[in-house]
Steps between C-alpha positions, in 0.01 A plus 500: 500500500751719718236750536202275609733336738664851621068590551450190648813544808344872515161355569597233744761784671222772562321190660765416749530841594137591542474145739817598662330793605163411582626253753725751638202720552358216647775369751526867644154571539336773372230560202453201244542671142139523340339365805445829730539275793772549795639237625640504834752239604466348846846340644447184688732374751365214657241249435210656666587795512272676201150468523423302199114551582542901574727529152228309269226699673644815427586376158136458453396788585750740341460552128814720435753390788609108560736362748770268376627263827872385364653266766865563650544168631559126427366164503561481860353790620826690560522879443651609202527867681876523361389505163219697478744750696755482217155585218439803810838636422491475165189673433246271481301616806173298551136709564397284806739284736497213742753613776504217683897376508570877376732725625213768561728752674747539204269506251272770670829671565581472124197694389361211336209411664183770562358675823191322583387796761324699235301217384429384810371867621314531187331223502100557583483146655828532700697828604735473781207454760394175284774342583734376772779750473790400763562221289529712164748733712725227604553459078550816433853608312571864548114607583357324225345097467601321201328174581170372648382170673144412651645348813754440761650370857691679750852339548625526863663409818262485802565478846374570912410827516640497846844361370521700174341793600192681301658590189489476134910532437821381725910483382724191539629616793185575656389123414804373676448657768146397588625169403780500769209544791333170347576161707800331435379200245298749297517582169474776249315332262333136437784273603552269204531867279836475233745749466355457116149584676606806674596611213253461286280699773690793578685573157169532256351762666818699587694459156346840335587657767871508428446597120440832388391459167505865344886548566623148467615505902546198720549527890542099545850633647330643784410456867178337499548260187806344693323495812236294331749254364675412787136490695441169180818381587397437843240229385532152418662387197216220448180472623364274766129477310436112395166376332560180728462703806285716382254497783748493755655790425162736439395419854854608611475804329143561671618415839808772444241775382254450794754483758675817356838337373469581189501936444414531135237302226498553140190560397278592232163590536225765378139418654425748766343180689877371478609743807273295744739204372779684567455615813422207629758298328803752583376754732595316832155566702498824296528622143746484216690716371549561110853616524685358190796497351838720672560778239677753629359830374209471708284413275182224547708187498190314333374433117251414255525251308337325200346206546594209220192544192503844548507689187717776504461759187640822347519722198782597311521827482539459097160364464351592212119473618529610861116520589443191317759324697390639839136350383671235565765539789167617663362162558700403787425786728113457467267296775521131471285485836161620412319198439606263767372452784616497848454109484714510138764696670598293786466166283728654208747565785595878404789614695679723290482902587335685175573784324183587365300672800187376469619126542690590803267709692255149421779270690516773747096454578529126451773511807315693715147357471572170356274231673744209409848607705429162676557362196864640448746322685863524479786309594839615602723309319216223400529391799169395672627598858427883433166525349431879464118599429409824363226740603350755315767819518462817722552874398868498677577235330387676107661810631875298562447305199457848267803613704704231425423473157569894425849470685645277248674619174691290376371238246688211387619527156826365515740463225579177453855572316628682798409219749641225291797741513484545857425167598796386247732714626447434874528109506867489523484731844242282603723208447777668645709543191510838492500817724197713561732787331530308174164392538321843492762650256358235283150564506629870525665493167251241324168646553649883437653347161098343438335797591673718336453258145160477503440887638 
């Protein structure tokens, strides 16, 4: 009886293990034991942010490689980015990831996610000329472009040409100083605009920019970073936007731009028709300039930036089916134009700039030749005071769009860590609780210690 029960634990042991391990196979990925299919698993950050359509289709059509989606967040929709970080660190690298709410630069930096250039130049349908590539540049880390997205807007500051100048990049000081010549109740910016606001505007484009992530440095103790705290400072603690006077205060707003006592907008935009809008709504009797945000190494002071919906993809570099996943990855670079339209296009409203050539070079055409621009109207500010029709757009007016958008480099993947940090840490100087000094040792010390964790 000791012996059949000693066979019996032996039996039920060698069963545990063998499901032990076939669902560790399973949760990392990787071949299914006696199946010969690959199974690649697909991290999903947000709700949305998979194509549950473009996963089953490949599914269906791919005998020996299936995509797992596993979800990384909750019940409310909120990212669970920290843990699937902790699974990233510990070895469990997914095939295909959602990067939207991930910090793309330290991961890319990490070596953990693939260069898409190879695929992209390899591609027969695609190659660099197939798609959109000032975009792509503005993601690169190091020379090589660890994520791709089918769309996005440019993220700047516009303003008179003839106030501004004709330029694509200005510093603080230079902003000041055109400021300074402005009439005496002007403003910088709208005038119900937070200190929280200003913020918000100048610090998630500029953050990366005090970060080097390959040797762990921080230069949030110099110059430019306390300039640009003390320029926040300057701002009103609360804002003087209400919902009740809602339409009082848009029409103020509009009567400031048009009269010129207001020098910058924040504005996002990508429709080459959108300059005629621009010009007419900021130019002064002449044209606006794109000038962006100060930075103060000369570069473009502009951005792109992602529009919400847009899927945002990459490989890690530990995939274990790499053409099989860019199969995949693939999807959202191709035309998603062809067979609208020009009616179709102007009633689905696309504004967004894309990255796959073909579609742009389309919205190009549609802009120039397009037989409804009576049709698209725009308000500054919603308000109904300054109507602004568009016409169909000239050759200057393609060739200052193209320059424009192959100025900027910069895209906006922030990481959301170090602006909680920053944002944290700079409250009590903007209550006036502690010194500038303190402040920036702080953010110094704390986003050093971060980067330097998670390098």
């Amino acid at each position: 009886m000791g012996n059949n029960l000693n066979v019996k634990q032996f039996v039920a042991y060698a069963a545990l293990v063998f499901l032990i391990s076939l669902l560790a196979a399973c949760g990392a990925g990787g071949q299914k034991p006696g199946t010969g299919v690959t199974t690649l698993i697909c991290a999903n950050m947000t709700e949305g942010g998979i194509d549950r359509g473009a996963v089953d289709q490949f599914n269906r059509t791919h005998s020996d490689v299936q995509i797992e989606v596993r979800d990384y967040f909750d019940a409310d929709g909120k990212t669970g980015w920290e843990r699937l970080l902790t699974e990233i660190g510990a070895g469990n690298v997914p095939d295909i990831l959602d990067m939207r709410g991930m910090p793309y630069m330290a991961l890319a930096e990490k070596g953990y996610l693939e260069n898409l250039w190879p695929y992209i130049e390899n591609d027969p349908e695609l190659g660099r000329e197939g798609v959109l590539e000032a975009p792509l540049r503005a993601a690169e880390v190091n020379g090589g472009l660890y994520v791709i997205f089918n769309e996005v807007y440019i993220n700047t500051l516009v303003g008179a040409e003839s106030v501004v100048g004709n330029r694509y990049s200005w510093s603080l000081e230079e902003l000041l100083e055109a400021f300074s010549a402005m009439p005496e109740d002007s403003t910088i910016f709208e005038y119900v605009y937070s200190r929280k606001d200003i913020f918000y505007y100048l610090m998630r484009m500029r953050l990366e920019s005090y970060i080097d992530r390959k040797t762990g440095q921080c230069t949030f103790d110099g110059a430019d970073f306390r300039s640009t705290l003390e320029f926040i400072n300057s701002f009103p603690e609360e804002s003087a936007w209400t919902d009740q006077d809602a339409d009082e205060i848009n029409r103020e707003i509009t009567k400031r731009i048009l009269s010129g006592r207001q020098l910058l907008h924040f504005e996002v935009f990508a429709r080459l028709v959108d300059i005629q809008w621009l010009d007419t709504s900021f130019g002064l009797g002449g044209r606006a300039a794109f000038i962006g945000f100060p930075t103060e190494d000369g570069s473009a002071g502009s951005s792109f930036y992602l529009p919400y919906g847009t899927r945002e993809l990459a490989m890690s570099s530990a995939c274990r089916e790499k053409e099989a996943a860019w199969e995949f990855l693939r999807q959202i670079l191709l035309p998603r134009y062809t067979d609208l339209s020009d009616n179709m296009l102007y009633e689905r409203h696309v504004s967004a700039l894309s990255i796959n050539r073909e579609d742009y070079e389309r919205m190009i055409r549609f802009d120039m030749t397009q037989k409804n621009a009576v049709k698209q109207v725009r308000f500054l500010y919603g308000n109904e005071q300054a109507p602004v029709s568009c016409r169909a757009a000239t050759q200057e007016e393609l060739t200052r769009y193209e320059d424009f958008i192959n100025s900027i480099d910069k895209i906006e993947f922030f990481d959301n860590t170090v602006y909680d940090i920053v944002e944290e840490s700079a409250g009590p100087y903007f209550a006036g609780d502690k010194t500038l000094d303190e402040t920036i040792q702080l953010i110094q010390n704390r986003v050093t210690l971060y980067v330097n964790e998670n390098r």
